[in-house]
Every structure is written in C-alpha cells, then in structure tokens.
N, C-alpha and C positions, 0 to 999 in steps of 0.2 A: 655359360658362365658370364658374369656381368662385368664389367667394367670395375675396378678400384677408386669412389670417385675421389677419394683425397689422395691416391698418386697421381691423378690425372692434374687435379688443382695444384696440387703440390708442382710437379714438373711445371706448367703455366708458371708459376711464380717465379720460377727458376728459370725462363725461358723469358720472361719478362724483364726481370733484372740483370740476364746478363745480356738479352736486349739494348738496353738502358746503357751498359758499361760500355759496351762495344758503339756507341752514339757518345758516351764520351771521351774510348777512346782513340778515334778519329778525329783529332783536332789537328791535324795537319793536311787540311784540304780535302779529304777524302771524301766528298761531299754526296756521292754515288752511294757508296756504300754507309753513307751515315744515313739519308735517304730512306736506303732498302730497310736498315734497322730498325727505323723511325718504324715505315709502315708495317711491317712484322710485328713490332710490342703494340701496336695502335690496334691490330687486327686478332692478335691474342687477348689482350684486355678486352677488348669491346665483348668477346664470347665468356671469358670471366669472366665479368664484373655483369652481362646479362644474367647470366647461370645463375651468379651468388644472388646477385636480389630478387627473381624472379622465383628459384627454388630452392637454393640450397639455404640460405637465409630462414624464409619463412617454415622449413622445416625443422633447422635446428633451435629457431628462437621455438616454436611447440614443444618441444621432447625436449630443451634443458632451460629454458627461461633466461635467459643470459642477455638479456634487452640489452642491456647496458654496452656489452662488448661489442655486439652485433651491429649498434646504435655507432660507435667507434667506426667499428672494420667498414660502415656504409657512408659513414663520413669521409674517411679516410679515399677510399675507392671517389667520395663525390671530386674530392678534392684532387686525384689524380688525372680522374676526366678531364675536369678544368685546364690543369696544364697541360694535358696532350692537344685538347683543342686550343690553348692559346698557340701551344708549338707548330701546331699545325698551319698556322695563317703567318710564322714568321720563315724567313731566310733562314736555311739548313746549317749557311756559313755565319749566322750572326752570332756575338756574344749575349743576346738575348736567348735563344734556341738553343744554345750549353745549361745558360743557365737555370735557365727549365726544367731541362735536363737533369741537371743537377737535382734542382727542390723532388722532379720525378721519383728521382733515385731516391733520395731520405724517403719521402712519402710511401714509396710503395713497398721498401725495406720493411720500412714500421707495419704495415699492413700484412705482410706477407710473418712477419715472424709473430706480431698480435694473432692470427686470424691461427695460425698452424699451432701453438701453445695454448693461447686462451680459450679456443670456440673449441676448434677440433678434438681436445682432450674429453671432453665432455660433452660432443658430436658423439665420439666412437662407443663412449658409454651407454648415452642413452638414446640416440635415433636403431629404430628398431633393424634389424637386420635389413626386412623387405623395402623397408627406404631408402636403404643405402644404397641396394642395388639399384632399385628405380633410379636413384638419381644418378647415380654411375650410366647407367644405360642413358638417361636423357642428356647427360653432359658430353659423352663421347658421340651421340647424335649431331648433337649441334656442332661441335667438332669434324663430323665425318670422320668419324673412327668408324673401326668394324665392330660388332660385339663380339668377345671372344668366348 
C-alpha cells in the first residue's frame, strides 16, 4: 500500500508552520532552540518544495490545467526560499531574523492553505489513481519514510 501523498504534504505544511511559530515564539533569548527550529522547517521545506516542483506540480498542472494557481503556489514557495536563505546568513538573535520570520509565516500560511483548497481539490479529482500513488511512494522516499 502506498503512501497518502497529500497527508504527507499536508503534515509538512503543518510541520513547517508550526516550525515557523515556535521561531517566533522564542523571543526571549532562546537562541538554541530557535536555531533547531530554524534548521527543521529549512530541512522540511527544501524536500517539499523539491517534491512539488520537480513532481507533484508538473503532474497536477497535466491532469487539471490550473496553470495559473500552480504559477501562484511556485511563486509563493520562490518567495519563501528567499527568506529562508536571507535568514539564514542573519543573527538567530537579530530583529531582522523575526522579522523574516514573520513575512515566512504570512507567505507560507498563504501557500499552504492556496495550495490544499485550490490545486488539491481538483488534484484528487482528476490525477488518476496510479499517480497518486507513484507520487506518494516517491515523496515518502525522499523523505525516508517506509512504504506502508
């Protein structure tokens, strides 16, 4: 049996965001543990955001045409890169590296609830079964999940 690949994504968004919260909410020094957070959503994202544009993207833009959204969700996701690598090159403790933080959090909120409403509804309609699984299977790969 295959993997579920939008409870897998789904979790990752959710795993990323409360990532994100928990980075901001350590603002009283906690710089260790803001840190670990940091690199966790920096280390989840990076296997989403390969996943979605490398496969899961160019699958569901074939099977529902949704250019346009997909054009969005890949913008969105460029735009989050960006500030993970500018957070990356600042001070854990700075007021710049919150507020990153911050834009992180709106950006990838809008992503995460764009990408699960708009694309996914009309993912689960018409990508055909045997793709779903495939991509289930290759997204818990990359992951180092088990197949179940």
């Amino acid at each position: 049996m295959s993997q579920d690949v939008y409870e897998l994504m789904r979790r990752d968004h959710a795993f990323i965001l409360a990532g994100i919260e928990q980075i901001l909410e350590h603002t009283n020094g906690d710089t260790a543990r803001r840190v670990k957070h940091f690199r966790d959503v920096k280390q989840t994202f990076d296997t989403l955001q390969n996943f979605e544009e490398q496969e899961f993207y160019p699958a569901a833009r074939r099977a529902t045409g949704l250019d346009a959204e997909i054009d969005d969700d890949m913008e969105a996701l460029d735009e989050a890169r960006g500030i993970l690598a500018s957070m990356d090159g600042l001070s854990p403790e700075s007021s710049e590296f919150m507020e990153a933080a911050q834009r992180l959090h709106a950006n990838f909120r809008w992503h995460a609830n764009h990408e699960e409403r708009a694309l996914w509804n009309q993912a689960k309609e018409k990508l055909p079964h045997e793709t779903v699984q495939k991509l289930g299977d290759e997204y818990a790969r990359r992951k180092g999940l088990p197949l179940t």
